[in-house]
Backbone as JSON Lines, residues from 0, in Angstrom:
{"i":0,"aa":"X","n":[11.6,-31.63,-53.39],"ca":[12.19,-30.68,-54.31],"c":[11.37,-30.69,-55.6]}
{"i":1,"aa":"X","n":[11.03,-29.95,-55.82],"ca":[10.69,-29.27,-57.22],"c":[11.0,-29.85,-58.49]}
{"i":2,"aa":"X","n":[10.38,-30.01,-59.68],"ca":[11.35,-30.1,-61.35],"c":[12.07,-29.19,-61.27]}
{"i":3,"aa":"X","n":[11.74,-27.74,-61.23],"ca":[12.57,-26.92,-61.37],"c":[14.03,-26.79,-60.58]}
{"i":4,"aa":"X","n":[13.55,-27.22,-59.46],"ca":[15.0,-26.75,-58.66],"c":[15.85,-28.46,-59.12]}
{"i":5,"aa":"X","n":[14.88,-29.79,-59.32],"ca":[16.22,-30.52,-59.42],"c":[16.41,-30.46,-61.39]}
{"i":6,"aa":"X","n":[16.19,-29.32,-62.04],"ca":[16.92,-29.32,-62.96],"c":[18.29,-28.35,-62.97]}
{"i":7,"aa":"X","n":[17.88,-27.37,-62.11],"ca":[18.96,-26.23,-61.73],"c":[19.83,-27.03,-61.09]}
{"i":8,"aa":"X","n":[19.8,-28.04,-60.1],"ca":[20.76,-28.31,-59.25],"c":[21.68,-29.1,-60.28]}
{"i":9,"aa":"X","n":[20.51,-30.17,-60.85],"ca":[21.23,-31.09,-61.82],"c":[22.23,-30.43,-63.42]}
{"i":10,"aa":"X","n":[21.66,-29.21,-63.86],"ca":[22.47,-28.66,-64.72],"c":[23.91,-27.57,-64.14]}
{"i":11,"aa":"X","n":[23.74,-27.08,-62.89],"ca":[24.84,-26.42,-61.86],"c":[25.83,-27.89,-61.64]}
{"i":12,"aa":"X","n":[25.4,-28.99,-61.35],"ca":[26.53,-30.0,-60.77],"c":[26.99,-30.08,-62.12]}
{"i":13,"aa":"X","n":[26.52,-30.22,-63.21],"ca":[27.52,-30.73,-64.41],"c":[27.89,-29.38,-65.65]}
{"i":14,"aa":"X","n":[28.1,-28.24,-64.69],"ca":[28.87,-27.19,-64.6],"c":[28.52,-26.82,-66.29]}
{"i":15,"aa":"X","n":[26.87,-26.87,-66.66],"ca":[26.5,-26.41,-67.6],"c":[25.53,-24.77,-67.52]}
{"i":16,"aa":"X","n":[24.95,-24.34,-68.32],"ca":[24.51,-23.01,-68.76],"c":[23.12,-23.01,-69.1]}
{"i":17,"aa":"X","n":[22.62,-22.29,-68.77],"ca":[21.05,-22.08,-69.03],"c":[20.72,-22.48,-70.63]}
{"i":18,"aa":"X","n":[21.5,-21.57,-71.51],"ca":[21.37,-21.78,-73.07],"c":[22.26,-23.48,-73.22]}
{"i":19,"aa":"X","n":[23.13,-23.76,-72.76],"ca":[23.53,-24.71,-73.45],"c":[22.67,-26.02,-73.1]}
{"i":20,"aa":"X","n":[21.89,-25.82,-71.88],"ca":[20.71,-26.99,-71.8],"c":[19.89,-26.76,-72.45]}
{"i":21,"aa":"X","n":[19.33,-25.36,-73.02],"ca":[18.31,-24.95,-73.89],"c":[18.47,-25.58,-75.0]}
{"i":22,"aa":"X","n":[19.88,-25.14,-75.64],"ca":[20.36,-25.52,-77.04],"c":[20.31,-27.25,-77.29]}
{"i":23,"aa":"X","n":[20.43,-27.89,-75.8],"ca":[20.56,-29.52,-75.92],"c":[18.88,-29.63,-76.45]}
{"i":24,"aa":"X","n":[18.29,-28.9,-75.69],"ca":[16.37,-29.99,-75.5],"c":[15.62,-28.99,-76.4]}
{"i":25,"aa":"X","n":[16.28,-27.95,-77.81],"ca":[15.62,-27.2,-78.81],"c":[14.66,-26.33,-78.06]}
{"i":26,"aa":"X","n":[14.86,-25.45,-76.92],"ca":[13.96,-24.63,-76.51],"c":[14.63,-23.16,-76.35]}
{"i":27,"aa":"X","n":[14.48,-22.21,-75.97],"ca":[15.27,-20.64,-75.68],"c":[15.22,-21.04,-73.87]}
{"i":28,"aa":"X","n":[16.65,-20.24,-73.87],"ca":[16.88,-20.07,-72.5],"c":[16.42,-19.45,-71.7]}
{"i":29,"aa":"X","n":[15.14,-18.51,-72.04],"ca":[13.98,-17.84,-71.24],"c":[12.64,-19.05,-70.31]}
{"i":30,"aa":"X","n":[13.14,-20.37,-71.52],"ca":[12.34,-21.41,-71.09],"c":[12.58,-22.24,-69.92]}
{"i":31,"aa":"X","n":[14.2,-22.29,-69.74],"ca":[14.99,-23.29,-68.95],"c":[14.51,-21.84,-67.52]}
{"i":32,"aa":"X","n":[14.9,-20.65,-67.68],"ca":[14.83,-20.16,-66.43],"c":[13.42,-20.29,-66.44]}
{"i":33,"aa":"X","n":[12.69,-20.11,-66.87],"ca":[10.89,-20.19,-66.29],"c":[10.56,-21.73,-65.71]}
{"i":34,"aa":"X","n":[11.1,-22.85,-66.0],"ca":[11.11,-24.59,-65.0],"c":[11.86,-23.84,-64.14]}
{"i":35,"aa":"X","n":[12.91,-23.48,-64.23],"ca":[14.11,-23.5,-62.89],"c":[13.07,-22.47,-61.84]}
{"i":36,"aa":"X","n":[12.56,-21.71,-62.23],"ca":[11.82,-20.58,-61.09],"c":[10.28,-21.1,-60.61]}
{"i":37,"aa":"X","n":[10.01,-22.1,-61.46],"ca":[8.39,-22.84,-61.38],"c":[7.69,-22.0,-62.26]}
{"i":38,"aa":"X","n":[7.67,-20.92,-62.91],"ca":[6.95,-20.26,-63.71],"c":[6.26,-21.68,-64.77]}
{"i":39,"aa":"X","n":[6.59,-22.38,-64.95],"ca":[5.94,-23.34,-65.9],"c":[6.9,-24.36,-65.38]}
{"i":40,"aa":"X","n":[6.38,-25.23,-65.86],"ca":[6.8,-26.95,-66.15],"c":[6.95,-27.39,-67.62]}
{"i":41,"aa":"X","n":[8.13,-28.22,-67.77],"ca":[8.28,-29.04,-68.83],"c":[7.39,-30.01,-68.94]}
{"i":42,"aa":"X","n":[6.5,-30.18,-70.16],"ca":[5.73,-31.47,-70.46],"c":[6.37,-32.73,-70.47]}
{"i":43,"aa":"X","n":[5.71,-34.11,-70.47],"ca":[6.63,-35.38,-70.02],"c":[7.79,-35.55,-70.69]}
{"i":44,"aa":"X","n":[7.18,-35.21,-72.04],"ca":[8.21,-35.5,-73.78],"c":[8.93,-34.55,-73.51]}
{"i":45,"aa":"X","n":[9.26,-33.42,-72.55],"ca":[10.37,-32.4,-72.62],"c":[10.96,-32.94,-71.64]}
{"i":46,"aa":"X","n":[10.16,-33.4,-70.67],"ca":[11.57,-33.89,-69.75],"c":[12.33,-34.9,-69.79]}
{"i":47,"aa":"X","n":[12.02,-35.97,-70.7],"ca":[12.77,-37.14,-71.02],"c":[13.96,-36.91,-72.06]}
{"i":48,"aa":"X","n":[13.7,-35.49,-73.05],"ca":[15.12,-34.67,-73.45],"c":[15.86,-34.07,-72.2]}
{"i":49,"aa":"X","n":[14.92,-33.33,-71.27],"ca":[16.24,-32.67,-70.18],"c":[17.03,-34.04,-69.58]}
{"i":50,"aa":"X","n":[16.34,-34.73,-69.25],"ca":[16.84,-36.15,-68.14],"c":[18.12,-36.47,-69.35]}
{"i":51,"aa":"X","n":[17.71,-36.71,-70.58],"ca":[18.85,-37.39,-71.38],"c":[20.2,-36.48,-71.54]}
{"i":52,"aa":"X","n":[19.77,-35.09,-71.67],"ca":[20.41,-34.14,-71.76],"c":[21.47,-33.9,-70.37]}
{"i":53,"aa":"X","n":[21.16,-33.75,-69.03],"ca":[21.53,-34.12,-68.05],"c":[22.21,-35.16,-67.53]}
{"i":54,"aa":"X","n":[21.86,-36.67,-68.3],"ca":[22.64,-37.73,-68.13],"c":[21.89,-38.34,-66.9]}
{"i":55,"aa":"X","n":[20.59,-38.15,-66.83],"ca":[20.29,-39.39,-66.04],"c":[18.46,-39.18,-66.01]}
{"i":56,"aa":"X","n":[18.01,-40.54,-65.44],"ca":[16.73,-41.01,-65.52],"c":[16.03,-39.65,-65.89]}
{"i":57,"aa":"X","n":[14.46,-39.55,-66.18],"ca":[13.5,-38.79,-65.94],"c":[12.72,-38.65,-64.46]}
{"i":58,"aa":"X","n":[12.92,-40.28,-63.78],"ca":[12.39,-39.77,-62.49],"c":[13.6,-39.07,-61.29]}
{"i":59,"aa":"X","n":[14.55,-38.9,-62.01],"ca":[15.53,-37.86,-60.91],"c":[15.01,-36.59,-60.96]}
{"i":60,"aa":"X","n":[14.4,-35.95,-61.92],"ca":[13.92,-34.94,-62.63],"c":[12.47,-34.3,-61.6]}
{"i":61,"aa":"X","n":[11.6,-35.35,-61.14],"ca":[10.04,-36.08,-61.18],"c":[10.12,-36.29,-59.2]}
{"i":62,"aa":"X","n":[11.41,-36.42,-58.45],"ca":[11.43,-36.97,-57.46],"c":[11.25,-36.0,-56.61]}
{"i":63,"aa":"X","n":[10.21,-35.69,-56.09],"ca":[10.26,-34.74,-55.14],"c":[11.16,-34.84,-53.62]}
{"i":64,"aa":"X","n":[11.33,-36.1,-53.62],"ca":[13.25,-36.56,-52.6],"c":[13.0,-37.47,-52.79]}
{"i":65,"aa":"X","n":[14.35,-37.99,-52.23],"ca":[14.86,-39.41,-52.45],"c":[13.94,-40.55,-51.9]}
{"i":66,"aa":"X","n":[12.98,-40.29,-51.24],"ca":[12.08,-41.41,-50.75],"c":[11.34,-42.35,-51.64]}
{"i":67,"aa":"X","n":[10.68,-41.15,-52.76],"ca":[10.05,-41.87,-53.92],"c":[11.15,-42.6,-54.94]}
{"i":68,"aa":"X","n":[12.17,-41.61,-55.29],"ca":[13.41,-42.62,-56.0],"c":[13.32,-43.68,-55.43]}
{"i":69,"aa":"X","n":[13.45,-44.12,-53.67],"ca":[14.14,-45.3,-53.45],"c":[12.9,-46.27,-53.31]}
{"i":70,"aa":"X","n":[11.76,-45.88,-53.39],"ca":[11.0,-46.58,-53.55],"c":[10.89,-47.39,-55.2]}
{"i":71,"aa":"X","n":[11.14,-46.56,-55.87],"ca":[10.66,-47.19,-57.28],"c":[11.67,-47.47,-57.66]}
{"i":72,"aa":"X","n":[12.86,-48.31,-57.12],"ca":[14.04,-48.57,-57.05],"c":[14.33,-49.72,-56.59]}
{"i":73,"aa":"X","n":[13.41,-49.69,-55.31],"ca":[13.41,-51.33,-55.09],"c":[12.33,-51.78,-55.51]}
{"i":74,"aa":"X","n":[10.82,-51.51,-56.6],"ca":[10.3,-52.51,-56.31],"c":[9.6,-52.44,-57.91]}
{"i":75,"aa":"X","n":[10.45,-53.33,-58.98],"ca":[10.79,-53.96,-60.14],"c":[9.17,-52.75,-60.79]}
{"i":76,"aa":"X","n":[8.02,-53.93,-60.06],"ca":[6.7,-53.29,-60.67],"c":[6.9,-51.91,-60.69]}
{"i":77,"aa":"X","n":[6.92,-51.16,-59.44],"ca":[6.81,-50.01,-59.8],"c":[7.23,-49.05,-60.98]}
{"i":78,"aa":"X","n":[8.71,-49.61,-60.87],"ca":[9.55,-49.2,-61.92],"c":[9.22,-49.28,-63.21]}
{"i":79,"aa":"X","n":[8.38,-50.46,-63.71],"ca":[7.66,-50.7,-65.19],"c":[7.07,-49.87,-65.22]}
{"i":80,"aa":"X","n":[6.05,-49.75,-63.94],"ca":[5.06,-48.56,-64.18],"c":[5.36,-47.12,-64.7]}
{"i":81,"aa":"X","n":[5.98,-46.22,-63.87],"ca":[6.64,-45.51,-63.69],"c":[6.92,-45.12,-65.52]}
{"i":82,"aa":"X","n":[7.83,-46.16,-65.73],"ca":[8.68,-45.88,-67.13],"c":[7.32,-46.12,-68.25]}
{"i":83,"aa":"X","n":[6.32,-46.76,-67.98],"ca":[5.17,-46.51,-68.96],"c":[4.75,-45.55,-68.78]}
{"i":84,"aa":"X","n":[4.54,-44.7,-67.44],"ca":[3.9,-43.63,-67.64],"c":[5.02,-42.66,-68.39]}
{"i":85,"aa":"X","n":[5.75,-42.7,-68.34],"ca":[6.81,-41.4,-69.06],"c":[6.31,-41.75,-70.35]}
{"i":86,"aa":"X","n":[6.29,-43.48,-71.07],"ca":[5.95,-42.98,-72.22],"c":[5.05,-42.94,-72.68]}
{"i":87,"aa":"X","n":[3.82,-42.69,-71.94],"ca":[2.29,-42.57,-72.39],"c":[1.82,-41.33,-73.54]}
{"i":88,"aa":"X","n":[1.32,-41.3,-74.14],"ca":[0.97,-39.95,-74.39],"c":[-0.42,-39.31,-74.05]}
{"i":89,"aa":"X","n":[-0.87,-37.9,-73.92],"ca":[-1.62,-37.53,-73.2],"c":[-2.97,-38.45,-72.79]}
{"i":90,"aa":"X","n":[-3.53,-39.38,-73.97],"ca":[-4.72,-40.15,-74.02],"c":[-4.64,-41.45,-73.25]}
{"i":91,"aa":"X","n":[-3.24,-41.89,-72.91],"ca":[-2.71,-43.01,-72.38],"c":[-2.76,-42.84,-70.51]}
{"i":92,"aa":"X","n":[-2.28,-41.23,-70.36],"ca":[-2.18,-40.82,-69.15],"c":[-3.58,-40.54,-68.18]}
{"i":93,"aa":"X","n":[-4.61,-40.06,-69.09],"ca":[-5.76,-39.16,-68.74],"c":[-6.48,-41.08,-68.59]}
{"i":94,"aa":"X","n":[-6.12,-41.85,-68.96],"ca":[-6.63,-43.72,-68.67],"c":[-6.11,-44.15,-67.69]}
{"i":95,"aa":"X","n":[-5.04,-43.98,-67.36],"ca":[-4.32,-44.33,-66.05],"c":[-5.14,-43.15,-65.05]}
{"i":96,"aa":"X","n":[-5.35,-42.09,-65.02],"ca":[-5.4,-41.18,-63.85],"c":[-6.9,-42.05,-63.66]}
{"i":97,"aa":"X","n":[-7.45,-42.3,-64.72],"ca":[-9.14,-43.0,-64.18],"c":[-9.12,-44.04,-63.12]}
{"i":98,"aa":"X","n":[-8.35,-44.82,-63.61],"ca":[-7.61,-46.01,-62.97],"c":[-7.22,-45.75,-61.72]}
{"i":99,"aa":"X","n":[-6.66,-45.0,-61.75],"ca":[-5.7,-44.99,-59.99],"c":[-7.22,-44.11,-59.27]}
{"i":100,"aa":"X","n":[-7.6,-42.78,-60.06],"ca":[-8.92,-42.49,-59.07],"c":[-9.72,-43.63,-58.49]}
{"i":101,"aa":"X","n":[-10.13,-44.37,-59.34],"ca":[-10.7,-45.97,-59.38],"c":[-10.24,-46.69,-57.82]}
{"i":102,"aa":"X","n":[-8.78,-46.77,-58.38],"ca":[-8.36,-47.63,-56.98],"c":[-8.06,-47.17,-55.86]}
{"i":103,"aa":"X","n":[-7.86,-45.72,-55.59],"ca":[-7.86,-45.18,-54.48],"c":[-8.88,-44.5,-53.72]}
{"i":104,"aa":"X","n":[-10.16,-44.59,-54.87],"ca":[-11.45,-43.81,-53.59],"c":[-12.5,-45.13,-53.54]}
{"i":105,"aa":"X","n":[-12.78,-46.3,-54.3],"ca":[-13.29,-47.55,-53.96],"c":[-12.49,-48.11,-52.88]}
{"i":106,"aa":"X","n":[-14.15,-48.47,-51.97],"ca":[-13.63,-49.0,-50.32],"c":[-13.03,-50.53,-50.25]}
{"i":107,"aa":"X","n":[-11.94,-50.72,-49.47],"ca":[-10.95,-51.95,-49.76],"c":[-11.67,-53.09,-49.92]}
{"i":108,"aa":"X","n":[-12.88,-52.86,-49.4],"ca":[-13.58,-54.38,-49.05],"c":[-14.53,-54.31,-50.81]}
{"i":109,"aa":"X","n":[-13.72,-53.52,-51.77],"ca":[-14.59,-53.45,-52.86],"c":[-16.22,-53.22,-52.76]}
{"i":110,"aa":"X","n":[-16.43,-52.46,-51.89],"ca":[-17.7,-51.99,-52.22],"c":[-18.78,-53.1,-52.08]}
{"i":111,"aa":"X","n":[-18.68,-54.23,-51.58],"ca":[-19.11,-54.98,-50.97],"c":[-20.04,-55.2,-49.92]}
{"i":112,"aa":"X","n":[-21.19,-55.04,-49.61],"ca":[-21.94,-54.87,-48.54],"c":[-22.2,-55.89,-47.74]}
């Protein structure tokens, strides 16, 4: 699932309004329907107002299904991770993405001949 659709689902279950989630996270309600339709995405720092605004985590927001929730749910590290990246800011994030490119296209045996 989508940001968009689990903010729609998540602002429909707690029987709120396009503007009155707008009015919570200081944006116009032209904004909340453009996430809810995918026309755009909320930046990290906007979604950690919708998540608060909503009443729960940022990665409920972030979970494309419950597989990744229950992953970073059971396993402590991840979860640090995870919650540093929410609060990275852009220069913090664009260091991590080096990093993980790093560790996922270097061959396991480290490049080792």
């Amino acid at each position: 699932m989508a940001i968009g659709e689990n903010i729609r689902r998540l602002r429909e279950a707690r029987e709120m309004t396009q503007e009155q989630l707008a009015e919570r996270v200081g944006v116009t309600r032209p904004t909340v329907t453009q996430w809810e339709t995918g026309w755009s995405q909320p930046r990290m720092g906007k979604v950690e107002q919708i998540a608060a605004a909503l009443g729960v985590e940022p990665m409920d927001l972030l979970s494309d299904d419950q597989t990744l929730q229950d992953a970073v749910d059971a396993d402590p590290l991840l979860s640090q991770i995870v919650h540093r990246y929410l609060e990275m800011n852009d220069d913090g994030r664009r260091a991590l993405a080096q990093v993980s490119y790093y560790l996922v296209t270097v061959p396991k045996d480290g490049g080792a001949e």
